[in-house]
N, C-alpha and C positions, 0 to 999 in steps of 0.2 A: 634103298629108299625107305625112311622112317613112315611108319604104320600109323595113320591119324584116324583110319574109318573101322566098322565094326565086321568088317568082311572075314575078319583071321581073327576071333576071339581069345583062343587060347595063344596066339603069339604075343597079341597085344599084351594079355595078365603076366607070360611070362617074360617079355620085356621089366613092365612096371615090376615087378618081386625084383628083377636084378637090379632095377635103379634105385627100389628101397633099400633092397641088401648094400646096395654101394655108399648111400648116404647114410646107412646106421655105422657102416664101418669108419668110412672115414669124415664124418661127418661135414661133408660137403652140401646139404640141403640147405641148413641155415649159416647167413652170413654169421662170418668171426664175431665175436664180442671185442669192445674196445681194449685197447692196454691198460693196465690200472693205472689210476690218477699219482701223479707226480705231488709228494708233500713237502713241504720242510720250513725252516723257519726263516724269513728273514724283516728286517727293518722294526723291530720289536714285536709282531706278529708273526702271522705264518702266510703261508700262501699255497696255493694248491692248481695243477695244471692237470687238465683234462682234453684229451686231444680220441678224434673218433678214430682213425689210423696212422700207423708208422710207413712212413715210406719207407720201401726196402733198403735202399741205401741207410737207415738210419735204425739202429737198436734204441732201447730203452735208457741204455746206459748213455750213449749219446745224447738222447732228447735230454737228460736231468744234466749233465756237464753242457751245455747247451743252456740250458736255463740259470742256470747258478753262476756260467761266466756271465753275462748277463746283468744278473743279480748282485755280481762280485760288483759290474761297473759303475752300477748307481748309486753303492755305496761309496766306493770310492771317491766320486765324486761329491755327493749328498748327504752323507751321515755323518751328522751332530754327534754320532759315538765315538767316532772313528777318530782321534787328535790326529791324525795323518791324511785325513781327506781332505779336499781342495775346498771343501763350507768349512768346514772346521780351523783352518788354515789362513783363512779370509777371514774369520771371525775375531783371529787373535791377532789379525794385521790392524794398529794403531794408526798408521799413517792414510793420507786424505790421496795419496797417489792412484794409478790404475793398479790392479794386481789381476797378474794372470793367471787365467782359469783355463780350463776346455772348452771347447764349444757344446756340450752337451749341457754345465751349468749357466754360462753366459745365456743362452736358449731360451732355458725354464724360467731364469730369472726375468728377462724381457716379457717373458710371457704372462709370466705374474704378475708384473708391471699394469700389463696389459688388462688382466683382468680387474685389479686393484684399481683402476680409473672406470673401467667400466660398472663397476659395483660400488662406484661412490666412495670408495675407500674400505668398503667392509672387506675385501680379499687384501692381506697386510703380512709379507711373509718374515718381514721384520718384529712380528709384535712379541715374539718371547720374554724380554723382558718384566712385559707386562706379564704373559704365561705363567711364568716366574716368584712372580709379586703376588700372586693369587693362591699360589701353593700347587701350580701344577707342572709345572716344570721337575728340572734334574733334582731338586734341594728338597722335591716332598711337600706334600700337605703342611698347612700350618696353621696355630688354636685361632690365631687371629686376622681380620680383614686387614690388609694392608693400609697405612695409615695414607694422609693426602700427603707428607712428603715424601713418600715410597710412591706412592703411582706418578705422581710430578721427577722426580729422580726418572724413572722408567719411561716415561711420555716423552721425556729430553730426547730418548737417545734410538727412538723407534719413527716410523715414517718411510714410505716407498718412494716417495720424493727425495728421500736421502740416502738412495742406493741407485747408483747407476750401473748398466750393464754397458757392453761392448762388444759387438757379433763380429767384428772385423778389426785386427786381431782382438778375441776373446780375454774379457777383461773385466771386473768388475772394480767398482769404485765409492767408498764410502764419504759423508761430507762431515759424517761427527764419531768419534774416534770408538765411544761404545756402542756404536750400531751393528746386531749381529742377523744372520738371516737364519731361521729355519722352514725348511720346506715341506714338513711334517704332512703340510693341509693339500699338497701337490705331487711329493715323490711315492707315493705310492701307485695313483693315476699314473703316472710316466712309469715307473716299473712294468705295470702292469700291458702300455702298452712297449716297452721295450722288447717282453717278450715275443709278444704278439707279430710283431715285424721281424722278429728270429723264428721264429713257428714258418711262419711262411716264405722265407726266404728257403727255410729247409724242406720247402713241399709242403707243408703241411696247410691245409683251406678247410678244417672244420676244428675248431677248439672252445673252450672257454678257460681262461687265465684268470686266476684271484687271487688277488692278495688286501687283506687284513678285510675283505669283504666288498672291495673295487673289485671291479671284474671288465673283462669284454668277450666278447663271443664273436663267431664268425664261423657261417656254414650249418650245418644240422649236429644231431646227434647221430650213433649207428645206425639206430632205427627208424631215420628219416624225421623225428618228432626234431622241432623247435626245441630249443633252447630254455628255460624256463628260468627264473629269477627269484627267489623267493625275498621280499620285502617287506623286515621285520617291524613286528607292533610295534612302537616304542616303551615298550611297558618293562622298567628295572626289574620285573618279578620273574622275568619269565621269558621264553622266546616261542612265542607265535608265530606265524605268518599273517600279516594283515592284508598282503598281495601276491601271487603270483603273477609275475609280469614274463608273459610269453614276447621272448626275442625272435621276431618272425624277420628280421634280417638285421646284419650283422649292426654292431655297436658294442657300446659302452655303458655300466652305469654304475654312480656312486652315490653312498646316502652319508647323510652327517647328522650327530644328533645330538641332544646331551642327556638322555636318559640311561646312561651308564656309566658317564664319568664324572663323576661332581663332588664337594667335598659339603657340609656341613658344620659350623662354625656358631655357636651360640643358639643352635634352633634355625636359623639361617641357610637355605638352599643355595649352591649360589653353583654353576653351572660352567664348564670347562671351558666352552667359545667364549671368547674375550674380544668384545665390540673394542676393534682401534682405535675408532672414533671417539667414543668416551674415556676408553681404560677400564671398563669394568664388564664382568659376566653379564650376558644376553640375559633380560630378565623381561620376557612373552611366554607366550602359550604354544609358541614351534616346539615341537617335539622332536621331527625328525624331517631333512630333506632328500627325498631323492631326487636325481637328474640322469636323465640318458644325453647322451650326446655319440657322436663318430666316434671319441677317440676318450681314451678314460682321465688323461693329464686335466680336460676341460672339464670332465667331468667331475671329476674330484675338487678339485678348483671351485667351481661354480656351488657344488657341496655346501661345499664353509661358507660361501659370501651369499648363498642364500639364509640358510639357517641365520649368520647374524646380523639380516634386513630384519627378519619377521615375516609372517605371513603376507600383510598388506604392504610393505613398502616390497617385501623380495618378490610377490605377485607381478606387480605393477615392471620392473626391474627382467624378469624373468619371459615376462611377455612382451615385453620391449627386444629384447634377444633374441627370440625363436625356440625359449628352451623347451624341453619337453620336462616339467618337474611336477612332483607332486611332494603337497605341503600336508604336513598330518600335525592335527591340533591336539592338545588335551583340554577336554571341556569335564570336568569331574572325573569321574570314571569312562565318559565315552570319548574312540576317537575321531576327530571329523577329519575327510580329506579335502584337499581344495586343489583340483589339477589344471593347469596350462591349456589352451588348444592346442599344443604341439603333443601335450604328453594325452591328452584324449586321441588326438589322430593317432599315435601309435598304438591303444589299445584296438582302435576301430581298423583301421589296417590289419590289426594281428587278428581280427576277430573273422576277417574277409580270405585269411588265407588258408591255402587246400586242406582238407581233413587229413589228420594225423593220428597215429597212436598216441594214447594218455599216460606211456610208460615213461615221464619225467622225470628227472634229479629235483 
């Protein structure tokens, strides 16, 4: 019978010495430390997986062949680099017929659809052309703004009303011959949860997956602490943290912004997000959006078609939704935030849940 009271002093101390001795040896006192984080590149960035434990049945070497097939399949489907993938394929099909896809782009597509009507039109996974015409596309920067018969040429042949999908059989369908799609503003969210639904199918219930800075979480860290997010200034000069955003249950979240992609043309600012609706770079005082949501595809999504409302029409828009987003302004050198009640109720909820260690990523 184990010794709990002080009646046998010396049995009790020499108990404890053999249970120290045993956890100095094999160090069985404190829980394992996680497996290192999974890195590598994909979709023109990188991405990075962080999972708290490996079920036995599965090594390290598993979890990254695990992930990369994965990774293999949404390029194949979705990458505008790829001349052999199923967008790329679709892109250079001329004809006004169906063209079959998988159901995994048929999917996204519908789904952007979806979002693109909901957002008034600012979500437009057709608008490359225009991309293009501004100097941020494949062809590079260029000295000058694009003229009005280069944005009228590129307005012709972009539109989400001129891209239909087909869930059953999987198909897509264009109405004007140079309409192409890129999913730039969405496959990374789907990536990212692509993983996410392989993590757990293999056992795995505590991780955070990111890619090119979309991420989702789910479950804790080793040490029982939340999850933490760090949500950068938008300041070109530098990377701050303007938020840590505690994920005190599972989700998703993605930011969009354009204080690091933009090109300069005559003295001239002119900013990567490219409003559909016009044909020209987002030109307010949004600096950067983020969104939490369930799942990172909407997330990411929701991203882009807030940043190119603006503060006051993507507010109005965003709270209309349920979204949980926060808007960060630039006012001179300061910046303002301006958050959702959804995305308030998430800090007030994280702020209500049980005390943790402060040992965060």
């Amino acid at each position: 019978m184990p010794i709990f009271h002080d009646t046998n002093h010396r049995t009790w101390s020499l108990l404890t010495g053999c249970v120290a001795l045993t956890c100095a040896l094999l160090g069985a006192c404190a829980p394992p430390g996680p497996p290192p984080p999974l890195r590598g590149a994909t979709m023109g960035t990188s991405y990075s997986v962080k999972v708290t434990a490996l079920p036995a049945t599965l090594s390290r070497a598993d979890l990254q062949a695990l992930v990369e097939q994965e990774l293999q399949q949404v390029n194949a489907a979705m990458s505008t680099y790829d001349p052999a993938s199923e967008i790329s394929r679709f892109n250079r099909h001329q004809d006004d017929g169906w063209f079959s896809v998988g159901p995994d782009l048929a999917g996204i597509v519908m789904r952007a659809r979806d979002i693109g009507a909901r957002s008034g039109g600012a979500f437009d996974i057709t608008v490359g052309p225009l991309v293009e015409a501004w100097g941020f596309g494949a062809s590079g920067p260029r000295d000058l703004p694009p003229s009005g018969q280069e944005l009228a040429a590129a307005s012709a042949v972009i539109g989400i009303h001129r891209l239909l999908p087909r869930v059953e059989p999987p198909a897509l369908r264009k109405s004007v011959a140079g309409l192409q799609i890129d999913l730039g503003a969405i496959a990374k969210g789907y990536g990212v949860d692509r993983i996410a639904t392989a993590l757990e199918a293999a056992g795995i219930d505590s991780y955070l997956v990111e890619i090119g800075g979309e991420l989702r979480t789910r479950g804790r860290r080793h040490d029982g602490a939340m999850w933490r997010v760090g949500i950068e200034q938008p300041a070109p000069d530098g990377r701050r943290v303007q938020l840590a955003l505690p994920m005190h249950r599972d989700g998703a979240v993605a930011t969009s912004g354009d204080y690091r992609n933009f090109v300069e043309t005559n003295g001239q600012r002119y900013a990567h997000i490219i409003d559909p609706r016009t044909g020209r770079p987002v030109d307010h005082r949004l600096a950067s959006v983020t969104v939490i949501a369930d799942n990172c595809e909407t997330a990411d999504a929701w991203a882009t078609a807030l940043s190119v409302l603006g503060t006051s029409e993507g507010y109005r828009i965003a709270e209309a939704e349920g979204l949980a987003a926060l808007f960060i302004e630039r006012d001179d050198d300061v910046f303002k935030e301006t958050t959702t009640p959804a995305f308030d109720a998430w800090l007030s909820a994280a702020n209500q849940s049980p005390q943790e260690t402060e040992n965060n990523d």
